[in-house]
N, CA, C and O atoms as CSV, one atom per row, in Angstrom:
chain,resi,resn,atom,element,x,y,z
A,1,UNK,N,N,-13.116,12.807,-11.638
A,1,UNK,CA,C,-12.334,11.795,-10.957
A,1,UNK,C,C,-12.809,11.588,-9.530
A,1,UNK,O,O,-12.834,10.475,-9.006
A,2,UNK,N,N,-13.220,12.806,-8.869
A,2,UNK,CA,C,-13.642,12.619,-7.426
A,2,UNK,C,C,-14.889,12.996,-7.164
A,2,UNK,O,O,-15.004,13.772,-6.215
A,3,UNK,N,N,-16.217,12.561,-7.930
A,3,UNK,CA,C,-17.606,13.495,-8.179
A,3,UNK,C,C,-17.996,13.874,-6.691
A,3,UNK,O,O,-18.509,14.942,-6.357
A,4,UNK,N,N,-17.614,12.654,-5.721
A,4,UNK,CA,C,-18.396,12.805,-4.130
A,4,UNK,C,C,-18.007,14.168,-3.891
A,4,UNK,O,O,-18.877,15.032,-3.779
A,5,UNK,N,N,-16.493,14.514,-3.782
A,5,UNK,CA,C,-16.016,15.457,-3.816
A,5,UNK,C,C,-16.376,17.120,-4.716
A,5,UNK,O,O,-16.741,18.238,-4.354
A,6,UNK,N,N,-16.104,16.617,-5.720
A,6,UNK,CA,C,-17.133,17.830,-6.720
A,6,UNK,C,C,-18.453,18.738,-6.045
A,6,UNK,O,O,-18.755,19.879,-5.697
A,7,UNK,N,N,-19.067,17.148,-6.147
A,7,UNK,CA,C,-20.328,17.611,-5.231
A,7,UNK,C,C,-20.695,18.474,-3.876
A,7,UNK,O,O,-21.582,19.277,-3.586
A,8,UNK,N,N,-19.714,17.978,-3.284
A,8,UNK,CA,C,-19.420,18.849,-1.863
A,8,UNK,C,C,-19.013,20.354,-2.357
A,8,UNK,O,O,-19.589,21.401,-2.060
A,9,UNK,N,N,-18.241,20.238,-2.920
A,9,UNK,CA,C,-17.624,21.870,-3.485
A,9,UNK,C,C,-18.922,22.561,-4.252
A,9,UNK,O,O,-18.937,23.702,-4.714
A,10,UNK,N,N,-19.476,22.071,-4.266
A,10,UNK,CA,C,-20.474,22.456,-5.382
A,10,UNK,C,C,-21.988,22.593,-4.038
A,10,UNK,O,O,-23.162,22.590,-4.410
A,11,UNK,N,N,-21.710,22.666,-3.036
A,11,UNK,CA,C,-22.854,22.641,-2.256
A,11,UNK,C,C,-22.025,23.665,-1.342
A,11,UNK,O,O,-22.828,24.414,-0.784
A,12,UNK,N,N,-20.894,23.918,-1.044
A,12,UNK,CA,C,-20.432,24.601,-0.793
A,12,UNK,C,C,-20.525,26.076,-1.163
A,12,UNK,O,O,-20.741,27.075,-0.477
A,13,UNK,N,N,-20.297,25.901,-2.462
A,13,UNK,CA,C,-20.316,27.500,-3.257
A,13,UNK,C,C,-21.891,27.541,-3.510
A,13,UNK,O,O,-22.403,28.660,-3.470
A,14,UNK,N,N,-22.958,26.123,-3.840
A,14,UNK,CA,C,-23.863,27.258,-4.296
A,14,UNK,C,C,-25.060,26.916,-3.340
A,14,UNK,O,O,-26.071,27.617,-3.292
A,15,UNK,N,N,-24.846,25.636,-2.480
A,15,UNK,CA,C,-26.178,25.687,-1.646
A,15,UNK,C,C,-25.925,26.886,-0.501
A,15,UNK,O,O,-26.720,27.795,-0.261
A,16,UNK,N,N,-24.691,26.680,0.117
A,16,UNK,CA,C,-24.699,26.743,1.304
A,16,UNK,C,C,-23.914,28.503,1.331
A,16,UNK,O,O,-24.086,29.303,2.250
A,17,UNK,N,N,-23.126,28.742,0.166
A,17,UNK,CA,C,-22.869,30.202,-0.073
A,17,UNK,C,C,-21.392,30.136,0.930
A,17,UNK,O,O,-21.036,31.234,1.359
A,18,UNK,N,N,-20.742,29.229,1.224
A,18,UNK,CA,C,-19.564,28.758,2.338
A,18,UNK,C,C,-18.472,29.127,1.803
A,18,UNK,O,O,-17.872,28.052,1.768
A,19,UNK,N,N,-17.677,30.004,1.290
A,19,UNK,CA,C,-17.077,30.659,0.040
A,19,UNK,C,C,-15.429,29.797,1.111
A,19,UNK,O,O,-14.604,28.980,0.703
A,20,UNK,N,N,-15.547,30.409,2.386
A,20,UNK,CA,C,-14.286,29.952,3.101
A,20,UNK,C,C,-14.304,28.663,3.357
A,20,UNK,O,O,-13.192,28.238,3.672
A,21,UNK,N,N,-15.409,27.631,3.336
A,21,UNK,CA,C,-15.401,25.907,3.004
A,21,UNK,C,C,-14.847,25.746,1.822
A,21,UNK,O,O,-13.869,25.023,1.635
A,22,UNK,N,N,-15.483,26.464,0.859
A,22,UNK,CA,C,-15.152,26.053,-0.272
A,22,UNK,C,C,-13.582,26.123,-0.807
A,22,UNK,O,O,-12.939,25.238,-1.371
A,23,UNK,N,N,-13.126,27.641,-0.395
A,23,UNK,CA,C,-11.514,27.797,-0.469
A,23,UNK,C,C,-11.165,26.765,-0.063
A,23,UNK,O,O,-10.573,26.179,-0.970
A,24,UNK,N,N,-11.209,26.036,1.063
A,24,UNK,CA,C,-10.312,25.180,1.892
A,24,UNK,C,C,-10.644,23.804,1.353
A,24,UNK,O,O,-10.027,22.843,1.814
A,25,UNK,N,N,-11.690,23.597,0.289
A,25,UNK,CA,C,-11.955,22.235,0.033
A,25,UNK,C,C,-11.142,22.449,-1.317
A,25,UNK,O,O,-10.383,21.580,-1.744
A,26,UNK,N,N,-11.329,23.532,-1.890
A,26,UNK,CA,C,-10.474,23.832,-3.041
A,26,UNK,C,C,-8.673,23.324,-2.966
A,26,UNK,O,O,-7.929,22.725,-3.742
A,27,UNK,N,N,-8.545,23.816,-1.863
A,27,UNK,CA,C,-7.107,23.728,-1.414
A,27,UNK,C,C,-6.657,22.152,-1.455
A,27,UNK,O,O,-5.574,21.704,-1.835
A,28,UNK,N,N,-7.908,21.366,-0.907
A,28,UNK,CA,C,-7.284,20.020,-0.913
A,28,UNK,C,C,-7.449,19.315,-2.149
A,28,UNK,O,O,-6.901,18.246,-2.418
A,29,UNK,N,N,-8.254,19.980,-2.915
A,29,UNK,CA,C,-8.354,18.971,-4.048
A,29,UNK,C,C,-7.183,19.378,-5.116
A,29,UNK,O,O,-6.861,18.561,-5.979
A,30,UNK,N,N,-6.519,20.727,-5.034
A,30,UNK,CA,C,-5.756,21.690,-5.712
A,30,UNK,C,C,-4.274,20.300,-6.498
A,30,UNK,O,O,-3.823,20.260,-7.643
A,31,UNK,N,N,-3.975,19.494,-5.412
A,31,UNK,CA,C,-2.451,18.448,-5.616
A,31,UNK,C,C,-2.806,17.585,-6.796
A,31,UNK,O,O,-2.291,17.413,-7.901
A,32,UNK,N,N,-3.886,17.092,-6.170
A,32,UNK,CA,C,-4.930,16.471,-7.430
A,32,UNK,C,C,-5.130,16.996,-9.047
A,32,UNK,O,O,-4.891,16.215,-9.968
A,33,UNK,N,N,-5.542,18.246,-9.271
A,33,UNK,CA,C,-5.979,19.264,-10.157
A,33,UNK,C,C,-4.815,19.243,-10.867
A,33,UNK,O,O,-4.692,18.693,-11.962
A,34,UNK,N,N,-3.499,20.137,-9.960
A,34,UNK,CA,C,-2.314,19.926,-10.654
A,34,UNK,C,C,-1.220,19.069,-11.676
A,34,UNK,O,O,-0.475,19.263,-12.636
A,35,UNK,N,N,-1.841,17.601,-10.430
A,35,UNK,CA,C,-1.446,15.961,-11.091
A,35,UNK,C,C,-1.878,16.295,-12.804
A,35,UNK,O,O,-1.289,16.770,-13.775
A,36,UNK,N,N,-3.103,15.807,-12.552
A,36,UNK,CA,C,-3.768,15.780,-13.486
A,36,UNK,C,C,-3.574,16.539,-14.551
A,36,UNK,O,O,-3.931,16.013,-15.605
A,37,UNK,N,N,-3.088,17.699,-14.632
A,37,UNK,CA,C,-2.864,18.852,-15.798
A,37,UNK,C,C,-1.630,19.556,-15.749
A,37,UNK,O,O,-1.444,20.768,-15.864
A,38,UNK,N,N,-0.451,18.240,-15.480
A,38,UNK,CA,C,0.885,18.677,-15.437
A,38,UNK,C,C,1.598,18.942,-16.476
A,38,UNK,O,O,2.529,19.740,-16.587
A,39,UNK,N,N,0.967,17.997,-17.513
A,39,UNK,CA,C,1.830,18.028,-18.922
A,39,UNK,C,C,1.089,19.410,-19.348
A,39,UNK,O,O,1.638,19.925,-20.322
A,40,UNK,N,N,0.072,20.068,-18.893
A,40,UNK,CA,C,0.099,21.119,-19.866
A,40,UNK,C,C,0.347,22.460,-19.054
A,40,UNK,O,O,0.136,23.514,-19.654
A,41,UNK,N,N,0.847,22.510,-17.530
A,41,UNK,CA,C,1.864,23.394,-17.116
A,41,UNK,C,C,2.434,23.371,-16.634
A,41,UNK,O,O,2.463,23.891,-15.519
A,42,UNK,N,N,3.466,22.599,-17.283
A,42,UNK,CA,C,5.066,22.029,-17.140
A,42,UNK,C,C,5.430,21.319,-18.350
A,42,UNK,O,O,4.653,20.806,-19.156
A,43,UNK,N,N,6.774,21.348,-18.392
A,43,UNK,CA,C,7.404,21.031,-19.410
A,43,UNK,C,C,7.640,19.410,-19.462
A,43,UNK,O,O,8.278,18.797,-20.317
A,44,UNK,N,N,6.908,18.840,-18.240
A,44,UNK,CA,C,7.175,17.650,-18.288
A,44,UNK,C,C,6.621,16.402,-19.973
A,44,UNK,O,O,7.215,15.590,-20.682
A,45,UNK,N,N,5.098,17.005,-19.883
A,45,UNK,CA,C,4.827,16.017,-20.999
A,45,UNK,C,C,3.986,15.465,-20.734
A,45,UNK,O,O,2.890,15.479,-21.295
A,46,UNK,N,N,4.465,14.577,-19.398
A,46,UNK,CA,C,3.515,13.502,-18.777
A,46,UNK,C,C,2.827,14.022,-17.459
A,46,UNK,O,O,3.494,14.860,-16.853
A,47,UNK,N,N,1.898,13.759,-17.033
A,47,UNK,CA,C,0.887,12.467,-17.318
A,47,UNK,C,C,0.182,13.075,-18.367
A,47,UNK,O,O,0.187,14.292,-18.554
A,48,UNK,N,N,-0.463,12.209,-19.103
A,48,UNK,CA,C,-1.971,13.086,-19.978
A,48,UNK,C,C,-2.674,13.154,-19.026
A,48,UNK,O,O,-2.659,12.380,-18.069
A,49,UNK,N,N,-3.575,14.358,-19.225
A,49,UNK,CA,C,-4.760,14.390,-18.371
A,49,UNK,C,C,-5.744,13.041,-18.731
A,49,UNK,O,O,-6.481,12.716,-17.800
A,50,UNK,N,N,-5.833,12.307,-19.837
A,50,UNK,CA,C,-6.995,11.703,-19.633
A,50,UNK,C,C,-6.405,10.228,-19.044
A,50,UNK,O,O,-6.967,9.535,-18.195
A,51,UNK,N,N,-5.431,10.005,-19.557
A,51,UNK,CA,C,-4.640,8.716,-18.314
A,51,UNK,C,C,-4.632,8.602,-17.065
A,51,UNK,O,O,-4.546,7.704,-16.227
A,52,UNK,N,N,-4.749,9.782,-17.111
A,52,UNK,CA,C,-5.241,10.145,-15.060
A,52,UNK,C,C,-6.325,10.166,-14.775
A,52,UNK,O,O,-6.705,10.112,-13.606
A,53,UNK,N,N,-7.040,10.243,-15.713
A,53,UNK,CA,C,-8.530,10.052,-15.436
A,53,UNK,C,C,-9.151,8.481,-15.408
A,53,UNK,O,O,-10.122,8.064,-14.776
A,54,UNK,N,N,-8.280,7.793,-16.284
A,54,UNK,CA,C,-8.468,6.323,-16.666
A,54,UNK,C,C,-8.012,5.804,-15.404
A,54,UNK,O,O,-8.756,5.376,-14.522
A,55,UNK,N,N,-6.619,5.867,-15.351
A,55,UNK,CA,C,-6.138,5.356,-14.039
A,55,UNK,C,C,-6.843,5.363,-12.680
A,55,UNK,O,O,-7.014,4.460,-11.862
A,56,UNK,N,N,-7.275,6.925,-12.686
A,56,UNK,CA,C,-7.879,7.053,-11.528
A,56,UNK,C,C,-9.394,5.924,-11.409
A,56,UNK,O,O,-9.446,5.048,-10.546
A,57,UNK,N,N,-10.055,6.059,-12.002
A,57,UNK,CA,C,-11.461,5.346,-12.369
A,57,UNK,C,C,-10.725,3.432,-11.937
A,57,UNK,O,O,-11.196,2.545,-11.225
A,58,UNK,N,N,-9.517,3.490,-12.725
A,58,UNK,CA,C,-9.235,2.089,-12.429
A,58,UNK,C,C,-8.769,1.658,-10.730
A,58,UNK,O,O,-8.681,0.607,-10.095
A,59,UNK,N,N,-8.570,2.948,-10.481
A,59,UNK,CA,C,-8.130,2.768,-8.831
A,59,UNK,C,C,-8.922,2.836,-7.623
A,59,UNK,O,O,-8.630,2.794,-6.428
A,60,UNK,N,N,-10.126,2.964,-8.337
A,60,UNK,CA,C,-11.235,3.823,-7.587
A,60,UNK,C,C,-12.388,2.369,-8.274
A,60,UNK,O,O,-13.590,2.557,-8.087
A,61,UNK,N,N,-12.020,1.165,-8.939
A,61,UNK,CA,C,-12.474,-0.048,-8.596
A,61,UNK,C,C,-13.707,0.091,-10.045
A,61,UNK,O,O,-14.637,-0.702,-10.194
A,62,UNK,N,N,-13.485,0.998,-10.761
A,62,UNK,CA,C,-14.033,0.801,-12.311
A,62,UNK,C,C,-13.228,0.478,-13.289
A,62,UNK,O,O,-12.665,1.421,-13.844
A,63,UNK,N,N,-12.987,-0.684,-13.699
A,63,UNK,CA,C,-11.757,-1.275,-14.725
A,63,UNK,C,C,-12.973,-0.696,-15.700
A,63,UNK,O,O,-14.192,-0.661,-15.531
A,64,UNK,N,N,-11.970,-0.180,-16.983
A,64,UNK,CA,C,-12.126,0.844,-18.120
A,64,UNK,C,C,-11.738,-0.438,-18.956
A,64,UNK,O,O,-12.662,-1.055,-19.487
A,65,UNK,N,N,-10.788,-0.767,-19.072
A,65,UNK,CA,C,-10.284,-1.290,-20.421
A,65,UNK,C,C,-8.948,-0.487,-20.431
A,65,UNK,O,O,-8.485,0.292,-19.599
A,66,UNK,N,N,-8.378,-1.006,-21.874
A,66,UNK,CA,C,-7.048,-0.331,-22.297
A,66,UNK,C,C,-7.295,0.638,-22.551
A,66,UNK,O,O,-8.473,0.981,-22.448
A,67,UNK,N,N,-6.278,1.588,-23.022
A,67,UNK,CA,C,-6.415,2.382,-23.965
A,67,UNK,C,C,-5.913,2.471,-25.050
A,67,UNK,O,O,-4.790,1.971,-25.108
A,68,UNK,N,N,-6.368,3.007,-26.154
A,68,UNK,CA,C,-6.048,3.139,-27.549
A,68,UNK,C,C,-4.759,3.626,-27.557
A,68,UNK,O,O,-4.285,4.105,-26.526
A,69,UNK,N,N,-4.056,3.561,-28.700
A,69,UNK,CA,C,-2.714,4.326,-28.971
A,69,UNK,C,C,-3.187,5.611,-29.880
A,69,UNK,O,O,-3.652,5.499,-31.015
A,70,UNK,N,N,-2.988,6.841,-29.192
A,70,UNK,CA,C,-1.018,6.781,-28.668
A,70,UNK,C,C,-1.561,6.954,-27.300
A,70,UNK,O,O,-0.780,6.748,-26.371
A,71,UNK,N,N,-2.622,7.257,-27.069
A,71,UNK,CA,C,-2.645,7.623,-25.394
A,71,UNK,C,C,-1.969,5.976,-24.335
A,71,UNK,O,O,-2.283,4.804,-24.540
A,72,UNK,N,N,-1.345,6.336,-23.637
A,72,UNK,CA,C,-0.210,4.943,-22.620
A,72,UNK,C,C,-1.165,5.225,-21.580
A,72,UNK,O,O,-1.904,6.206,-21.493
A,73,UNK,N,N,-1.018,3.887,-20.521
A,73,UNK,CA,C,-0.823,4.022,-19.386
A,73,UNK,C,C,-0.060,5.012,-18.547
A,73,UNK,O,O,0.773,5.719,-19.115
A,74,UNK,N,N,-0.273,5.144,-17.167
A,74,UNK,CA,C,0.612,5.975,-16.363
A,74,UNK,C,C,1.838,5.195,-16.344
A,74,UNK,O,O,1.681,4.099,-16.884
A,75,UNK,N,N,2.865,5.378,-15.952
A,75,UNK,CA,C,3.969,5.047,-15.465
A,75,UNK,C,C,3.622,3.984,-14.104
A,75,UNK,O,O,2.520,3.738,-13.614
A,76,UNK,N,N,4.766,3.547,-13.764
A,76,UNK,CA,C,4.617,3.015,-12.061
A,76,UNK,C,C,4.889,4.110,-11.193
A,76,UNK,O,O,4.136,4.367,-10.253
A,77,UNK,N,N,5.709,4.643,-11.392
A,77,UNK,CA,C,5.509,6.015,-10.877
A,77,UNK,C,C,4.791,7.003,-10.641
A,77,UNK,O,O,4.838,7.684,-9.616
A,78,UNK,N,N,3.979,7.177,-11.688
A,78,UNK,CA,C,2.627,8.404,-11.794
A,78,UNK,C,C,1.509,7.835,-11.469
A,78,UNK,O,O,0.666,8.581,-10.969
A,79,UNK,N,N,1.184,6.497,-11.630
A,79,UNK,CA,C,0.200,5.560,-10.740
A,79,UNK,C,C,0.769,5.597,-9.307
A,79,UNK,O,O,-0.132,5.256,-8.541
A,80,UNK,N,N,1.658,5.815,-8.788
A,80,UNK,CA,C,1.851,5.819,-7.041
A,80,UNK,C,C,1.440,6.632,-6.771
A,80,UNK,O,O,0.779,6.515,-5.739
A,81,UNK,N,N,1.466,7.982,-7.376
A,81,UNK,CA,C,1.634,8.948,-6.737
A,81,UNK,C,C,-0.079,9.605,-6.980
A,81,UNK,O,O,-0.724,10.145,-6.081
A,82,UNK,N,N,-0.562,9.397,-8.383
A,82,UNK,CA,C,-2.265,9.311,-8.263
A,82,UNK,C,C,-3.122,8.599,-6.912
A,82,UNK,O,O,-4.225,8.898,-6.455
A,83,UNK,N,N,-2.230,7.636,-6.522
A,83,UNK,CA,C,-2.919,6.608,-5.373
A,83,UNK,C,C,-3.049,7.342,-4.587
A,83,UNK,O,O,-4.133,7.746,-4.168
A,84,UNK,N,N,-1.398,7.847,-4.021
A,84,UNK,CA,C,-1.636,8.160,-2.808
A,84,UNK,C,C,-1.897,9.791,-2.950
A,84,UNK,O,O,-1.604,10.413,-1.929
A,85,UNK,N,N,-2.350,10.500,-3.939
A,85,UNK,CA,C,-2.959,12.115,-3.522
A,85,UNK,C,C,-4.986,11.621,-4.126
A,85,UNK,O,O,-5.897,12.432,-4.296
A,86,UNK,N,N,-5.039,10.384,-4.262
A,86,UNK,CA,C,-6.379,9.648,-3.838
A,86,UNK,C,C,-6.382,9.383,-2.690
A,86,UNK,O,O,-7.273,9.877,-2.000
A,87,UNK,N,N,-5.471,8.586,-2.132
A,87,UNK,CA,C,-5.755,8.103,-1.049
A,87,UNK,C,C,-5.944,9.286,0.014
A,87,UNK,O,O,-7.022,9.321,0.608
A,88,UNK,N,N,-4.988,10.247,0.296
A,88,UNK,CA,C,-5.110,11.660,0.771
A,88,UNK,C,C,-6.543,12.248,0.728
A,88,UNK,O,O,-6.992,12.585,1.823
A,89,UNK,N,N,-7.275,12.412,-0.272
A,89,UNK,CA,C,-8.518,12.596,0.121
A,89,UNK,C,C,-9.858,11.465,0.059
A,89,UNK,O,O,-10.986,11.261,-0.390
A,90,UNK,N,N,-8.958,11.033,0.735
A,90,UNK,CA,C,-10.163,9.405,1.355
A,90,UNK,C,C,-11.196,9.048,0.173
A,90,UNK,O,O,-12.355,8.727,0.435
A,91,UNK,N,N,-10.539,9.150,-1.591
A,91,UNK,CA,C,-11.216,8.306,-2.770
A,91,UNK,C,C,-11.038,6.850,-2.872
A,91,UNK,O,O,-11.847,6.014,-3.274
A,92,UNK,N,N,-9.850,6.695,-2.441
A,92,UNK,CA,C,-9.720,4.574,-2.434
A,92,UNK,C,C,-9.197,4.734,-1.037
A,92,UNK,O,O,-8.885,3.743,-0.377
């Protein structure tokens, strides 16, 4: 969902050996991580992880298309709140 990001973490731990960059980049992407993989620790259900992935891609200015059933859209709700823990780390 955030590769620029990935990437950094990933130059972190293995170019640069920055273990305490990396914690702290970890930390910010952590709200994100969580979003994303709530329905499977929490009892909530929702979001799917891959709707958040769709969504995100769609927010981040790559229109996907629909999706198939049964997988839904986010909510209006779970799309706000993808925005703005995107927007939080400066992805849209």
């Amino acid at each position: 969902m955030v590769p620029r990001l990935a990437r950094k973490l990933f130059e972190l731990t293995h170019d640069r050996r920055d273990l305490a960059g990396a914690q702290h980049m970890w930390n910010s992407l952590l709200p994100l991580v969580r979003f994303e993989y709530r329905a499977l620790i929490t009892d909530a259900g929702q979001p799917h992880w891959l709707a958040v992935c769709r969504e995100a891609a769609v927010l981040r200015g790559m229109p996907i298309g629909l999706s198939r059933l049964p997988l839904r859209p986010l909510s209006t709700e779970l799309r706000e709140e993808l925005k703005a823990l995107l927007h939080q780390l400066d992805e849209i």
